[in-house]
Structure formats: C-alpha cells, structure tokens
PyMOL Python script that loads the backbone (N, CA, C, O; Angstrom):
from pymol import cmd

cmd.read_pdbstr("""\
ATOM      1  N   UNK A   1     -19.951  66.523-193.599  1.00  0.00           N
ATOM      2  CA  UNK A   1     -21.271  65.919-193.533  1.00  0.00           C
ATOM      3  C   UNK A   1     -22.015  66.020-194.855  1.00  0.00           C
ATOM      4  O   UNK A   1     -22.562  65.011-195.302  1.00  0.00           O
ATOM      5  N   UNK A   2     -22.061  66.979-195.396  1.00  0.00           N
ATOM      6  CA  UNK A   2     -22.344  67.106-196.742  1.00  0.00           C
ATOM      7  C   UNK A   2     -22.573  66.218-197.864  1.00  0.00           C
ATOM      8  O   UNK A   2     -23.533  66.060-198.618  1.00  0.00           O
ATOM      9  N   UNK A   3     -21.065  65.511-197.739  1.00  0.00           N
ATOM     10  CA  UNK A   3     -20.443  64.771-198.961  1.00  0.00           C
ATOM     11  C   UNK A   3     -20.651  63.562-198.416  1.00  0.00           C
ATOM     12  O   UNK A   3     -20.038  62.684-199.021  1.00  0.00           O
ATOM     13  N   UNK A   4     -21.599  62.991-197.046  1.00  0.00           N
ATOM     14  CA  UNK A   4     -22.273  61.427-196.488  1.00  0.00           C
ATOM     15  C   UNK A   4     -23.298  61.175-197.608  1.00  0.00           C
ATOM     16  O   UNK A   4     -23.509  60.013-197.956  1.00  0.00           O
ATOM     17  N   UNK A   5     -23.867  62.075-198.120  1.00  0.00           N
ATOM     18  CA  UNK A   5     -25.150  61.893-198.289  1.00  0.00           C
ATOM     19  C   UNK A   5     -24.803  61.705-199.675  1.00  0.00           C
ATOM     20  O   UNK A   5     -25.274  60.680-200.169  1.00  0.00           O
ATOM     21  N   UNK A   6     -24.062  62.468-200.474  1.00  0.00           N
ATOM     22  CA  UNK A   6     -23.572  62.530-201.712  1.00  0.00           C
ATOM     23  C   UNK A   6     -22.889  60.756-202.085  1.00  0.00           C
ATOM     24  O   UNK A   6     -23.009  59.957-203.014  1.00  0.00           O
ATOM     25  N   UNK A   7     -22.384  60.779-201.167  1.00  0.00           N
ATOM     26  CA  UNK A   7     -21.242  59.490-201.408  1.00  0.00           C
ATOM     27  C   UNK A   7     -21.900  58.037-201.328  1.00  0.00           C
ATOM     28  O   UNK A   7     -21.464  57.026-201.879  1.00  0.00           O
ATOM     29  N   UNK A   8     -23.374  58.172-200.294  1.00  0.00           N
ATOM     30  CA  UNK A   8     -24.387  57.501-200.443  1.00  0.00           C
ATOM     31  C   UNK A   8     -25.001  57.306-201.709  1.00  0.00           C
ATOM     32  O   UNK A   8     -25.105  56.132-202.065  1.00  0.00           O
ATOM     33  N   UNK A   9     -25.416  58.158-202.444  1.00  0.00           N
ATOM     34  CA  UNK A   9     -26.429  58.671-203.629  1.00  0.00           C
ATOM     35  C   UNK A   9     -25.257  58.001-204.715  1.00  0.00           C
ATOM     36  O   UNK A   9     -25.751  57.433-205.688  1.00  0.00           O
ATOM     37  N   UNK A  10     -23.967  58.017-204.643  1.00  0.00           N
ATOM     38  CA  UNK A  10     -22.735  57.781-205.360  1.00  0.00           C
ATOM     39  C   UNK A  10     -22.691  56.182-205.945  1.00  0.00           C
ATOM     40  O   UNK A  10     -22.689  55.702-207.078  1.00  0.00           O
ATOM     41  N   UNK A  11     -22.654  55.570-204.468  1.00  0.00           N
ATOM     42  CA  UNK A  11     -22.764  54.118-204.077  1.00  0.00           C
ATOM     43  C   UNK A  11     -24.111  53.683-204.727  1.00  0.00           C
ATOM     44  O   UNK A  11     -23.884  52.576-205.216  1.00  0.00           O
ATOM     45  N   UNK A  12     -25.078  53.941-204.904  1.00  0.00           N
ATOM     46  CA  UNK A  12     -26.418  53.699-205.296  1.00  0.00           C
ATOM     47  C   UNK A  12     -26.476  53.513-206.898  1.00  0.00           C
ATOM     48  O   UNK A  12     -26.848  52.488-207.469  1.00  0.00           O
ATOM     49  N   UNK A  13     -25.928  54.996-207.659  1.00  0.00           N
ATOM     50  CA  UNK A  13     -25.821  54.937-208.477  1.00  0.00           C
ATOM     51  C   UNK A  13     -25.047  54.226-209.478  1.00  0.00           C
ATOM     52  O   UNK A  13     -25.196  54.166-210.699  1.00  0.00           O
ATOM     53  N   UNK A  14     -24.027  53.602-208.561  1.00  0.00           N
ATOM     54  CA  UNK A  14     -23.100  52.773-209.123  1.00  0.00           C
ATOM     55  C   UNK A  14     -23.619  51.255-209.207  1.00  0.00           C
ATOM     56  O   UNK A  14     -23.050  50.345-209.811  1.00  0.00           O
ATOM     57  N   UNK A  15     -24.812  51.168-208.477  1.00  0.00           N
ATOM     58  CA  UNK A  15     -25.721  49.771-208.406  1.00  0.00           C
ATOM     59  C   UNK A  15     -24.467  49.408-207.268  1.00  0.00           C
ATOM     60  O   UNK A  15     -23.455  49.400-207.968  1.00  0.00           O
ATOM     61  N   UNK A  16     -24.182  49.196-206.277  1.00  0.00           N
ATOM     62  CA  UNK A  16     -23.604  48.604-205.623  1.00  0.00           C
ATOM     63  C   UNK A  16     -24.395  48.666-204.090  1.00  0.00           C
ATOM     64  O   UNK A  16     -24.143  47.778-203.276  1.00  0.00           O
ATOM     65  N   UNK A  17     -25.281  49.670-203.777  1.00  0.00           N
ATOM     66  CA  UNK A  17     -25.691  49.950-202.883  1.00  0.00           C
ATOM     67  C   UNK A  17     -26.110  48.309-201.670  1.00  0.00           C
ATOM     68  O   UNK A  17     -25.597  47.979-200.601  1.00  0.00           O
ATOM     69  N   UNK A  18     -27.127  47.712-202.423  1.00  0.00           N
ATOM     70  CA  UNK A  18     -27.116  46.490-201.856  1.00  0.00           C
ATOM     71  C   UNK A  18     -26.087  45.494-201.254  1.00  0.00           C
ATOM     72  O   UNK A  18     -26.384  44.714-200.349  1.00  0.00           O
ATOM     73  N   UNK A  19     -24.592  45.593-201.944  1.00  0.00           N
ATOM     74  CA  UNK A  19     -23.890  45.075-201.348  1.00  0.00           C
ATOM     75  C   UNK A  19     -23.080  45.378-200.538  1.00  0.00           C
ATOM     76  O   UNK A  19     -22.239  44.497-200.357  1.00  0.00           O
ATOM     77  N   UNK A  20     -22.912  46.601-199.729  1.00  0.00           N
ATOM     78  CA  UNK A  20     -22.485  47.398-198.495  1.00  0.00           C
ATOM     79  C   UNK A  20     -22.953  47.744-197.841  1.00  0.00           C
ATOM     80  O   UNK A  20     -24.062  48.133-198.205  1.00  0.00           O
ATOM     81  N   UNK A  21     -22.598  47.959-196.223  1.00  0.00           N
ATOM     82  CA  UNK A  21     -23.293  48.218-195.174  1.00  0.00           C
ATOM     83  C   UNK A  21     -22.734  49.990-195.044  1.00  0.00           C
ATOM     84  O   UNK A  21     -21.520  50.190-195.061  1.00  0.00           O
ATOM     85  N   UNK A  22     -23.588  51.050-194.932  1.00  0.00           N
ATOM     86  CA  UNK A  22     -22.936  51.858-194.906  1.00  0.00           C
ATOM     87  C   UNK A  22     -23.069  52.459-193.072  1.00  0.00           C
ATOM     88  O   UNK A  22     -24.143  52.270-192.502  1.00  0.00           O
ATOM     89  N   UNK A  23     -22.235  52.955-192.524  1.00  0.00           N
ATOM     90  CA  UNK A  23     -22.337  53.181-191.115  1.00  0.00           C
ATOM     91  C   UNK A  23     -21.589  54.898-190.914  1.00  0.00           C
ATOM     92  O   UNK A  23     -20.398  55.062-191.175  1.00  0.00           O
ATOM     93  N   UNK A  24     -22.327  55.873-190.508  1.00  0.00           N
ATOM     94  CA  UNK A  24     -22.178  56.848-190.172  1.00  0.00           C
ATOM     95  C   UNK A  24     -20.996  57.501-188.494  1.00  0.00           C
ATOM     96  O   UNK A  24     -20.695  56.441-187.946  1.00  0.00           O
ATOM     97  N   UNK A  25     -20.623  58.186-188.012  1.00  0.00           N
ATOM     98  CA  UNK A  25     -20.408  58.470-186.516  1.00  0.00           C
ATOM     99  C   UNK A  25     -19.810  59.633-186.754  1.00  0.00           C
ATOM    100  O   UNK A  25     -19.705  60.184-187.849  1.00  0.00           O
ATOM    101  N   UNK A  26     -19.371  60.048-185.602  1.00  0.00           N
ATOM    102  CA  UNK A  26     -18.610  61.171-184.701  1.00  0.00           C
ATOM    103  C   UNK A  26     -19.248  62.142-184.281  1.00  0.00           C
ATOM    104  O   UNK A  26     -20.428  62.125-183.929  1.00  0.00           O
ATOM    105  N   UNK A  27     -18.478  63.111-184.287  1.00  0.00           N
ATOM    106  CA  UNK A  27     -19.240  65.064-184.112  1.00  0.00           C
ATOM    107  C   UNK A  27     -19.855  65.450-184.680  1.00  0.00           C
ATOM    108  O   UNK A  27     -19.611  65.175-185.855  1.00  0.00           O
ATOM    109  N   UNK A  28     -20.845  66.168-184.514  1.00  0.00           N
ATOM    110  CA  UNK A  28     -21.778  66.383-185.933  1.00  0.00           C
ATOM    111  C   UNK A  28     -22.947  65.582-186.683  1.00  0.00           C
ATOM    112  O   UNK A  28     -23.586  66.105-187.596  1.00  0.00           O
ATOM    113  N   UNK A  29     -23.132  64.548-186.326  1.00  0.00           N
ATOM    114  CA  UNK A  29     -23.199  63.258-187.184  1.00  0.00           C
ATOM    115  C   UNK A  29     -24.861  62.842-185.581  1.00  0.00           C
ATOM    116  O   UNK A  29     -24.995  63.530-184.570  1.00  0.00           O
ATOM    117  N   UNK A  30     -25.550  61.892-185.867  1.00  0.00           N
ATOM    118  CA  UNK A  30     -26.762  61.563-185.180  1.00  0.00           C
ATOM    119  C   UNK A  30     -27.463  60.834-185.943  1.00  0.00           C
ATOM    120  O   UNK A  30     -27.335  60.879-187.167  1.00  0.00           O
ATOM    121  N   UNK A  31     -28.582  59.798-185.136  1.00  0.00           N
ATOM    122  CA  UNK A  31     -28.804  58.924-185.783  1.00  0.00           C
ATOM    123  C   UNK A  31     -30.283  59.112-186.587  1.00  0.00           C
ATOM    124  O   UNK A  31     -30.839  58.238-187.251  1.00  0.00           O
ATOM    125  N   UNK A  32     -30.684  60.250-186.389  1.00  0.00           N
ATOM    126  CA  UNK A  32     -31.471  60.959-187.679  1.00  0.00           C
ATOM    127  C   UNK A  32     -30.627  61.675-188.756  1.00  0.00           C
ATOM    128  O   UNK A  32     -31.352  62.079-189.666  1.00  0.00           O
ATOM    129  N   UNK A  33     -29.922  61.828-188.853  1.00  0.00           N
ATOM    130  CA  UNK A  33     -29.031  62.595-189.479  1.00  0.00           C
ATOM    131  C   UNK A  33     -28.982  61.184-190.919  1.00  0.00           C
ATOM    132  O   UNK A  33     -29.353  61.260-192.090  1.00  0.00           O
ATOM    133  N   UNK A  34     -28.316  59.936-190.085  1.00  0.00           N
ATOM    134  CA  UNK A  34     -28.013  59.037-190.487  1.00  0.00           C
ATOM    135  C   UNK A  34     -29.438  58.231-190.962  1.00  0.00           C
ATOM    136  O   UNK A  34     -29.135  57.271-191.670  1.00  0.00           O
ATOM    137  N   UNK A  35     -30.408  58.316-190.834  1.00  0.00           N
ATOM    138  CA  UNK A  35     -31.569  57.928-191.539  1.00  0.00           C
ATOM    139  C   UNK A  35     -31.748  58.771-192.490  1.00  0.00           C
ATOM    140  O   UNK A  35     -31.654  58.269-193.610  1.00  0.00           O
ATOM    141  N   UNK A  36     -32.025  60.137-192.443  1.00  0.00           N
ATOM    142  CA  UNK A  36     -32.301  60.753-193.744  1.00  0.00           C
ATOM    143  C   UNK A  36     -31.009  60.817-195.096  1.00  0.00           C
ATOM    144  O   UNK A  36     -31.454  61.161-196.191  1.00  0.00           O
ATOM    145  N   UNK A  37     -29.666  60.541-195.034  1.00  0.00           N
ATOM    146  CA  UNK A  37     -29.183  60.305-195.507  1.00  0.00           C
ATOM    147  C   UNK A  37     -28.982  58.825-196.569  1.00  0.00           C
ATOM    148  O   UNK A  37     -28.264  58.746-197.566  1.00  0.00           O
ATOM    149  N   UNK A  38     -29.801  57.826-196.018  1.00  0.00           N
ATOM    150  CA  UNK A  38     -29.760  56.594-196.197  1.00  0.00           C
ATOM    151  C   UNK A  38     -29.060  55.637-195.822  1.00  0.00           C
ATOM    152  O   UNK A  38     -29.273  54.488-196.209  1.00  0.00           O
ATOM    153  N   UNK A  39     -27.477  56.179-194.462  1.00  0.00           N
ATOM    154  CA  UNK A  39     -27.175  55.148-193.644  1.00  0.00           C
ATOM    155  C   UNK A  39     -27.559  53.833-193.022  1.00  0.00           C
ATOM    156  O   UNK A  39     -28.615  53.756-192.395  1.00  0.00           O
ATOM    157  N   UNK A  40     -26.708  52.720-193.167  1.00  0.00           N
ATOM    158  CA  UNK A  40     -27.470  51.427-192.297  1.00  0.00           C
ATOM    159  C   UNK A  40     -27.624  51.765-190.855  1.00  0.00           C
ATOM    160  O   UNK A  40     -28.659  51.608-190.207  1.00  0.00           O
ATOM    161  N   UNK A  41     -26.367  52.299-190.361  1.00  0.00           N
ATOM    162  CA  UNK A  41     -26.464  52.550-189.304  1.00  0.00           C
ATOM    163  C   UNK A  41     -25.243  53.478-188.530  1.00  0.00           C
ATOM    164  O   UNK A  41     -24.139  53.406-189.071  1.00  0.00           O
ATOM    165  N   UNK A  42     -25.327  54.166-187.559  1.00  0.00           N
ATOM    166  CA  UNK A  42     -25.108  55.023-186.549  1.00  0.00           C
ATOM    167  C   UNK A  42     -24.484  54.673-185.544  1.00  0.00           C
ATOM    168  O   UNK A  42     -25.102  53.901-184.811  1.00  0.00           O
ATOM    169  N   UNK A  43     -22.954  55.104-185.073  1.00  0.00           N
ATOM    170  CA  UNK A  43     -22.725  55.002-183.774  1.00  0.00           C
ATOM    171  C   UNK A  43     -21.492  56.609-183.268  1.00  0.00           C
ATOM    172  O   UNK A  43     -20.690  57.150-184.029  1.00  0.00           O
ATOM    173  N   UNK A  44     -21.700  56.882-182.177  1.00  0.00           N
ATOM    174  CA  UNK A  44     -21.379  58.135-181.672  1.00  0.00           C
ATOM    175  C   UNK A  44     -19.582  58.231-181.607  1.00  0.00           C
ATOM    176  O   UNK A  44     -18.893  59.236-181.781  1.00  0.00           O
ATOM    177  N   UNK A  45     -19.018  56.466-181.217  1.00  0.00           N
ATOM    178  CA  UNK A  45     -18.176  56.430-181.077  1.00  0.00           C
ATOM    179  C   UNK A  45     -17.667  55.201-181.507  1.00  0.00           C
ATOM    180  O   UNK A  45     -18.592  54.438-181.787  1.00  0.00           O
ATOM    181  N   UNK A  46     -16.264  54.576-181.712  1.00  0.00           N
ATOM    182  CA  UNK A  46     -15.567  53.625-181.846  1.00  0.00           C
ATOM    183  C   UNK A  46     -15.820  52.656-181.209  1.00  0.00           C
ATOM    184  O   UNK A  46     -15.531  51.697-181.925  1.00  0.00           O
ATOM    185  N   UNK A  47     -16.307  52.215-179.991  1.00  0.00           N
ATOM    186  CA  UNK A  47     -17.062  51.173-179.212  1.00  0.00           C
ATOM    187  C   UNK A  47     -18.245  51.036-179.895  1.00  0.00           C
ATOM    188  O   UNK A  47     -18.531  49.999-180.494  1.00  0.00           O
ATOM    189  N   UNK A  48     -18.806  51.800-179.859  1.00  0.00           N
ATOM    190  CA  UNK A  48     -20.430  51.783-180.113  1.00  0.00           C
ATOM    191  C   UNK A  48     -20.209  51.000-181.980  1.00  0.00           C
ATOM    192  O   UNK A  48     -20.776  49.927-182.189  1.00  0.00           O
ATOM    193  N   UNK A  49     -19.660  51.438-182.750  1.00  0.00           N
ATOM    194  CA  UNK A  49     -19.411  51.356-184.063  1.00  0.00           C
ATOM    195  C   UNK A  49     -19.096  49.961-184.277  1.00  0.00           C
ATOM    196  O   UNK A  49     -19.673  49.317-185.153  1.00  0.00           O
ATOM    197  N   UNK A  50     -18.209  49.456-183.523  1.00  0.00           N
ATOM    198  CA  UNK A  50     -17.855  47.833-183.890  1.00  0.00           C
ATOM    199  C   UNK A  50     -19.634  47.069-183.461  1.00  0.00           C
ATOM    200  O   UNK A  50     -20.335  46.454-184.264  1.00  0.00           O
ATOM    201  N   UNK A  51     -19.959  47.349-182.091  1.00  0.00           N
ATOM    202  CA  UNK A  51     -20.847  46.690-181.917  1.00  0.00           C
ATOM    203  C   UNK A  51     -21.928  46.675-182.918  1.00  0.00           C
ATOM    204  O   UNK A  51     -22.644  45.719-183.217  1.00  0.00           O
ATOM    205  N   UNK A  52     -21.948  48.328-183.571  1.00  0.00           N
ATOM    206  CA  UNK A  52     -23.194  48.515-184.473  1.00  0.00           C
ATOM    207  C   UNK A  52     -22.754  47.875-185.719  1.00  0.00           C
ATOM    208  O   UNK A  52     -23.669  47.565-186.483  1.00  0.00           O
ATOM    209  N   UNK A  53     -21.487  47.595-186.114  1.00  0.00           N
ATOM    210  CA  UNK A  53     -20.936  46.680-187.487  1.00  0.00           C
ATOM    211  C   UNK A  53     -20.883  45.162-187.302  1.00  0.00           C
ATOM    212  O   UNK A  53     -20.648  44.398-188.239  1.00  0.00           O
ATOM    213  N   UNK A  54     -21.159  44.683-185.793  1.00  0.00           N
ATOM    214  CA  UNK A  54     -21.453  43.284-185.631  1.00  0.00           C
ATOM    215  C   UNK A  54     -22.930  42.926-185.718  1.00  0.00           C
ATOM    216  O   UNK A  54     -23.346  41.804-186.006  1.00  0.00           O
ATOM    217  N   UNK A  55     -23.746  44.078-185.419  1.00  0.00           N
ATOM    218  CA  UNK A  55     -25.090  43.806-185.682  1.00  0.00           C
ATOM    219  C   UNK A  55     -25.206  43.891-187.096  1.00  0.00           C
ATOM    220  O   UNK A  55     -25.368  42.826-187.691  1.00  0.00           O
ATOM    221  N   UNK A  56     -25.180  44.428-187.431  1.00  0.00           N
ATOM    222  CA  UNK A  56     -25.502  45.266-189.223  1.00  0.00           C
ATOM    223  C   UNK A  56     -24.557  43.830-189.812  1.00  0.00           C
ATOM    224  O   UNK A  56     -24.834  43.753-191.009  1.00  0.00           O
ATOM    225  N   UNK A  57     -23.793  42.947-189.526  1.00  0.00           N
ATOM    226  CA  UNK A  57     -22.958  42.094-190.161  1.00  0.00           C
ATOM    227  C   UNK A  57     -24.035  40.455-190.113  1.00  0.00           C
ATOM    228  O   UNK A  57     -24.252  39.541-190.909  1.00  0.00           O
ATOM    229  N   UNK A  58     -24.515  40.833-188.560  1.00  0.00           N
ATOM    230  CA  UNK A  58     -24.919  39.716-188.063  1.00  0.00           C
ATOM    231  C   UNK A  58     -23.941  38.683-187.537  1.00  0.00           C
ATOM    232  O   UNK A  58     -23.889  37.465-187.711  1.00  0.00           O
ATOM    233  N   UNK A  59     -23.177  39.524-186.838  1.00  0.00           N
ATOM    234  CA  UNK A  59     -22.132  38.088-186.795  1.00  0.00           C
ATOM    235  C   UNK A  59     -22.253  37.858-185.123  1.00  0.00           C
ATOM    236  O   UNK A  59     -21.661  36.923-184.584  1.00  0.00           O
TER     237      UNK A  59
END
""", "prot")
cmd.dss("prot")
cmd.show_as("cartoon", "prot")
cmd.util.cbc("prot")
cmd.orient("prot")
C-alpha cells in the first residue's frame, strides 16, 4: 500500500498523470484510502473493478 501512493506521485511527475485512469482494490485498500492517495477510482473486488473501469472509461 505504501508504494500506491508513491507510484501515483511517480505517474504525475512524469507529466503523464492526465492520461491514465488510475484504479485502486483488494485487502487493505478502501475507497478513502483511494482518495487520499489520488486514485480515480476504487473497487473491493474483480466484479466491482471492471464495472468501476467501464465507468471511469465511459464506455
């Protein structure tokens, strides 16, 4: 969990941030967790995750 937030800050710095959706999940992991980090978005599980990458896609 550590290295989400890092790898975020990573992506940013590389100026690329705008063009990726970044999406968080599993054990450990919550969808405050995933806001203060700077995640697009949050899902608990593999179901939940596609649906939350079809929203976040818009498709």
């Amino acid at each position: 969990m550590p290295m989400m937030g890092t790898t975020i800050e990573a992506i940013t710095a590389a100026g690329v941030r705008d063009q990726v959706k970044i999406m968080i999940g599993g054990p450990g992991t919550n969808e405050q967790f995933a806001q203060e980090i700077g995640a697009d978005g949050y899902a608990p599980d593999a179901s939940v995750a596609v649906r939350k990458a079809k929203e976040l896609l818009r498709v």
